[in-house]
N, C-alpha and C positions, 0 to 999 in steps of 0.2 A: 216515179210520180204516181200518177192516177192510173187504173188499169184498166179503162173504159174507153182509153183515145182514139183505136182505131176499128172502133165497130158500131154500128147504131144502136147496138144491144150492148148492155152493161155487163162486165166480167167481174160481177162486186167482189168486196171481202167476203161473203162467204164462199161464193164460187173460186176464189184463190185457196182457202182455206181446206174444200169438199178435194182439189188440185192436191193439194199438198198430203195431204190423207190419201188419197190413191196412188201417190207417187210413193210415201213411205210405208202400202201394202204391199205395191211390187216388189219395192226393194227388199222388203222380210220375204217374198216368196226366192228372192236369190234372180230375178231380173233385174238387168243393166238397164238404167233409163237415165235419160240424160234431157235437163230442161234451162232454159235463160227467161229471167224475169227481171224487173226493175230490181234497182239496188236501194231497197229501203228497210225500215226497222222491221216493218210486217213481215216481209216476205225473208229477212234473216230470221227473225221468230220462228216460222214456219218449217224451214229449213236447218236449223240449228244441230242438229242429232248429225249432219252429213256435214263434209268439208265443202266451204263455199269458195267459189274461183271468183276475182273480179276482174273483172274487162269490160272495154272500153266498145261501145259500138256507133259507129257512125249513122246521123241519120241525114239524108239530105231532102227529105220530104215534110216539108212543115205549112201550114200556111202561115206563120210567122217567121220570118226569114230569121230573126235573131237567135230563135230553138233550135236552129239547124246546126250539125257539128254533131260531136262524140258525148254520147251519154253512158253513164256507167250501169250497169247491168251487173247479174252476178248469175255463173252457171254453176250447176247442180249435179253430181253424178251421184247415184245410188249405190253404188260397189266404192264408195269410197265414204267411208263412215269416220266421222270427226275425234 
């Protein structure tokens, strides 16, 4: 979904975007880096050049009782190019 939910500070699209760019310098320097972000069109965009894992994560903290349960997510590894 959103990637601002759990902080009173915003981790906008560009700050996802500034992420994503840092993560695919490491990785041309030949560092292993491994990250989990929501499973949405942006953040496959961003990550598109790397093989993307999907998995399911549990959440049981919501203050909506009905969001609670497994949300799908997608992890990232850098030594593992698409």
């Amino acid at each position: 979904g959103t990637f601002d939910q759990y902080s009173s500070t915003r981790f906008d699209l560009d700050q996802q975007a500034r992420l994503a760019e840092l993560f695919q310098q490491l990785g041309a320097r030949g560092l292993r880096c491994m990250l989990s972000n929501s499973d949405n069109e942006f953040t496959r965009e961003q990550y598109a050049s790397f093989k993307i894992h999907e998995v399911t994560a549990p959440r049981s903290i919501n203050s909506r009782a009905h969001s609670r349960g497994h949300v799908k997510e997608v992890v990232v590894c850098s030594w593992i190019a698409r």
